[in-house]
C-alpha positions as CSV (number, residue, x, y, z in Angstrom):
1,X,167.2,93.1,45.6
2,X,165.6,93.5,42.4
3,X,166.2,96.1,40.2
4,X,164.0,99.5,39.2
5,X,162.5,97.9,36.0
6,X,161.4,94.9,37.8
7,X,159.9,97.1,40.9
8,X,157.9,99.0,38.2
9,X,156.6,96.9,36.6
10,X,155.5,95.2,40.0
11,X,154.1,98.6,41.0
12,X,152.2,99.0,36.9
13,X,150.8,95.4,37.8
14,X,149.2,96.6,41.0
15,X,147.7,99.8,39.6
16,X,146.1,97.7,36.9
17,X,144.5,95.4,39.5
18,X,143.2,98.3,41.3
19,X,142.1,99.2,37.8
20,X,139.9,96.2,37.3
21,X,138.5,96.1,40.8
22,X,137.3,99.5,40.9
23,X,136.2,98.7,37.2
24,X,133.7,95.6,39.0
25,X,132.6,98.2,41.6
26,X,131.1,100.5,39.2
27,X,129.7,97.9,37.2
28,X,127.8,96.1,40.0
29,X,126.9,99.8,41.6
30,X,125.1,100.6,38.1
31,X,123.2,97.3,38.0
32,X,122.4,97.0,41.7
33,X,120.6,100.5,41.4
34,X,118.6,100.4,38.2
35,X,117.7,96.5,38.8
36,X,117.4,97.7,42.7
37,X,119.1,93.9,43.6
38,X,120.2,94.9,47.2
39,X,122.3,91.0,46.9
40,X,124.6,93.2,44.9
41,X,124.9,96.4,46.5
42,X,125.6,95.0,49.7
43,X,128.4,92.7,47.5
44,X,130.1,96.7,46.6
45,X,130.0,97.5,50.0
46,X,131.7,94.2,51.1
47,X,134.4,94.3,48.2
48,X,135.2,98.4,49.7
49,X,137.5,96.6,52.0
50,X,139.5,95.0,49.5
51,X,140.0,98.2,47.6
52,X,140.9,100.1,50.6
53,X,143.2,97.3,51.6
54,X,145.0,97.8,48.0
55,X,144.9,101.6,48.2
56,X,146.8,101.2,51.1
57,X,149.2,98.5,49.7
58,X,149.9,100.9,46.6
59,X,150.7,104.0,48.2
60,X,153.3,102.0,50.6
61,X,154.5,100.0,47.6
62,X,155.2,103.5,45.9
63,X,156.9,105.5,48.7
64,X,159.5,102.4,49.3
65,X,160.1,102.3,45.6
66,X,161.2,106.3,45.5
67,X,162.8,105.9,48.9
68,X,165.0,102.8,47.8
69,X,165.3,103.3,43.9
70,X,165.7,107.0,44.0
71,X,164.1,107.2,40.6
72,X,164.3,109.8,37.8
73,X,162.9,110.9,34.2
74,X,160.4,109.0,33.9
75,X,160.3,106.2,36.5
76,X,159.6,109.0,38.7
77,X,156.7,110.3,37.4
78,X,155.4,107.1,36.7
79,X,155.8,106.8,40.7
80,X,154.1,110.1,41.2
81,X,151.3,109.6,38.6
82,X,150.5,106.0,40.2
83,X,149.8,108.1,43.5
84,X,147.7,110.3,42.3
85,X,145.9,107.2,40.0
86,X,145.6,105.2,43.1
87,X,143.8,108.4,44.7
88,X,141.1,108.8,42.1
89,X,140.7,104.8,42.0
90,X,139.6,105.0,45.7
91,X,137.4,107.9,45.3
92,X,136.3,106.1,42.6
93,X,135.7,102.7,44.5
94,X,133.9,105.5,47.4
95,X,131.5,106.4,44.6
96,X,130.4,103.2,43.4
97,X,130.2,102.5,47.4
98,X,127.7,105.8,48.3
99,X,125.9,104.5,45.2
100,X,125.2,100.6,46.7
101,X,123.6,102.7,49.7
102,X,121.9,104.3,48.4
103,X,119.8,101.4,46.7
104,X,119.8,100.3,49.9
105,X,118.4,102.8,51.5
106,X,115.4,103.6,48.5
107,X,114.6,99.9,48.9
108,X,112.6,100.2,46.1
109,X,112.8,99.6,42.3
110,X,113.3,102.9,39.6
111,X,110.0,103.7,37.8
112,X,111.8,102.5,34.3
113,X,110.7,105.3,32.3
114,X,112.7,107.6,34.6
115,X,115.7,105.7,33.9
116,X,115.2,106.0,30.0
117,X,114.3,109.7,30.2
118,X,117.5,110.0,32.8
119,X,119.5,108.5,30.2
120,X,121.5,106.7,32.5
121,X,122.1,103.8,30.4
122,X,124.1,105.9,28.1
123,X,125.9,107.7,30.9
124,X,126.6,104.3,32.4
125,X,128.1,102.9,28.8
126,X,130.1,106.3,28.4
127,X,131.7,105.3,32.0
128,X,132.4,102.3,30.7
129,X,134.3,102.8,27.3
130,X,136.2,105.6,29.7
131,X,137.0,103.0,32.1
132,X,138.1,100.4,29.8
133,X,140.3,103.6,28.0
134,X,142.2,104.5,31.1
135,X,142.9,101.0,31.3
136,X,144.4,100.2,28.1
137,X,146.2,104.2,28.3
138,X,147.6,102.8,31.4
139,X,149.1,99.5,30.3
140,X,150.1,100.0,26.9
141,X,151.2,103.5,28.1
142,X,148.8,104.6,24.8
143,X,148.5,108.3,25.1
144,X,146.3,108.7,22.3
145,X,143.6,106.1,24.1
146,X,144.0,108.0,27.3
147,X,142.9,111.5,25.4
148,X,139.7,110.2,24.5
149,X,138.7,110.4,27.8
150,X,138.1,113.7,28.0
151,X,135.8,114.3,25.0
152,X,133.5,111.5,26.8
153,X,133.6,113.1,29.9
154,X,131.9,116.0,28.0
155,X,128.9,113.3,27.4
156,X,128.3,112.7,31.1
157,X,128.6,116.6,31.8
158,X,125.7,117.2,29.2
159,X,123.8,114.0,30.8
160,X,123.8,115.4,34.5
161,X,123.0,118.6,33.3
162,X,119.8,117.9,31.9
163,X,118.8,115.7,34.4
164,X,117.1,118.1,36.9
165,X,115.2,119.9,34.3
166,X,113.8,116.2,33.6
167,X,113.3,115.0,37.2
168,X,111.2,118.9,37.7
169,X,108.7,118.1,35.2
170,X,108.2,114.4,36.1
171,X,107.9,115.2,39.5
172,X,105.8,117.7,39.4
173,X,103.4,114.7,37.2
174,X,104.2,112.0,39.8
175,X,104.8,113.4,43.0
176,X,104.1,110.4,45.0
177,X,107.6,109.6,43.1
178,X,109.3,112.6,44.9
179,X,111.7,110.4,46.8
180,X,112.6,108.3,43.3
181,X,113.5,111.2,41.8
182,X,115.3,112.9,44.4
183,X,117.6,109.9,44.9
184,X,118.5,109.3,41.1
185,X,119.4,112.8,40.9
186,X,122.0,112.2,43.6
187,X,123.0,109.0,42.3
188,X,123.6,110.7,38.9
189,X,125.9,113.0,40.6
190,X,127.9,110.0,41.7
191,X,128.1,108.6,38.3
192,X,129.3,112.3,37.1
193,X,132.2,112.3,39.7
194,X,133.1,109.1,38.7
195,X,133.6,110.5,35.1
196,X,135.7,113.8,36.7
197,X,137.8,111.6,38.4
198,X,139.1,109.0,35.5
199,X,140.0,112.2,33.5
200,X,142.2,112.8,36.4
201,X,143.8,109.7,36.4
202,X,143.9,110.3,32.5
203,X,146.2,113.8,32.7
204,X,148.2,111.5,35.1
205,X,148.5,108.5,32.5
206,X,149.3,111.4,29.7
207,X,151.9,113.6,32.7
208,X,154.0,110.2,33.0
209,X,153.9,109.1,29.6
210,X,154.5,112.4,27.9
211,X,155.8,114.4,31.3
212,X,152.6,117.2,29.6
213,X,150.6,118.4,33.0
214,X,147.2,119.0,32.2
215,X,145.9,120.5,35.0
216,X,145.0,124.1,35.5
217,X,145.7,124.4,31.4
218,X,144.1,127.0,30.2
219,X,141.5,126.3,27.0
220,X,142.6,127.7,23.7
C-alpha cells in the first residue's frame, strides 16, 4: 500500500487535471459563442462526459483516501477542500456546457458591436487570469495567488451588472435583435457564475493551505 504522501499527491494530480479540463471547457464555450462555431460547442458538450467521468473518479478517489488513511491537520482538509474544489469544477464544466447550447440553439452569429459594448472580452480575460490563479494557488499551494481571485471577481460582478442597462437601450434601437440580446444576457450570467464559483474553490485552496474559512465572513 502506498503511503498518505504518495496518495495525496495522486489525489492533488487529479484535481489539477480536472483543473485544466474545465479550464478547455470555458475556453472553447467563450469562442464557440462569440465566433458562433457550433464545431466547437458541440466539442464542450461531448468533452461533459469526460469531466463528469473525473468528478466521479475524484470524489471516490477522496472518500477511500479518508476511509483508509484516516487523515489529520492538514491532509484532511486538503481531502475536504478537494471535494468541495471538485464540486465547483463540475458546476463549472455545467456552465461552460449550458453556454455551448445555447450557441446552438441562437444558431446565429453576435451582432459584434453588442459584444464590444457587453464587454465580454474583458469578462472572458478576467475569467481567465482567475482560472489560471486558482491553478497555480492550487499546485504551488500559493495563498497569496489564490487571494487575487476575489478582487477580479469584483470585475465580472460590475461587468454583469451593467449589461442589462446596455442590452435595454440597444434593444429598444434594434428590436429585430430582441432574441440576440436576450440570449447574451443569459450567457453573461453563465460566465458570472463561473466567476462565483472559482472564488469558492479559492476560500477552499486558502481553508487547506491556511485552515482560514472564508465563508459566511463578515466584511470589515
Amino acid at each position: 500500500m502506498i503511503n498518505i504522501e504518495e496518495q495525496r499527491a495522486v489525489l492533488s494530480k487529479s484535481g489539477e487535471e480536472m483543473l485544466n479540463l474545465v479550464h478547455k471547457q470555458v475556453q472553447l464555450a467563450y469562442e464557440a459563442f462569440t465566433s458562433f462555431d457550433t464545431d466547437l460547442a458541440e466539442e464542450v458538450i461531448l468533452k461533459e462526459k469526460r469531466v463528469n467521468s473525473l468528478d466521479i473518479r475524484i470524489e471516490k478517489d477522496t472518500d477511500h483516501f479518508i476511509a483508509l488513511y484516516s487523515p489529520v491537520a492538514t491532509d484532511l482538509r486538503f481531502a475536504l477542500a478537494l471535494l468541495k474544489i471538485n464540486y465547483n469544477l463540475e458546476r463549472i464544466g455545467d456552465q461552460a456546457f449550458d453556454i455551448a447550447n445555447h450557441t446552438i440553439d441562437l444558431n446565429q452569429k453576435l451582432v459584434p458591436d453588442l459584444v464590444e459594448r457587453m464587454q465580454f472580452n474583458l469578462m472572458f480575460e478576467t475569467l481567465e487570469s482567475m482560472i489560471k490563479d486558482v491553478i497555480t494557488a492550487f499546485t504551488d499551494e500559493n495563498l497569496k495567488v489564490a487571494r487575487k481571485v476575489f478582487k477580479k471577481d469584483k470585475i465580472i460582478n460590475e461587468i454583469n451588472a451593467k449589461a442589462f442597462d446596455i442590452v435595454a437601450e440597444d434593444a429598444v434601437k434594434n428590436p429585430e435583435l430582441i432574441r440576440q440580446y436576450l440570449m447574451a444576457l443569459v450567457v453573461m450570467k453563465k460566465f458570472e457564475k463561473v466567476g462565483d464559483l472559482l472564488k469558492n474553490i479559492s476560500e477552499s485552496i486558502i481553508y487547506f493551505i491556511d485552515a482560514e474559512i472564508l465563508k459566511h465572513k463578515k466584511k470589515k
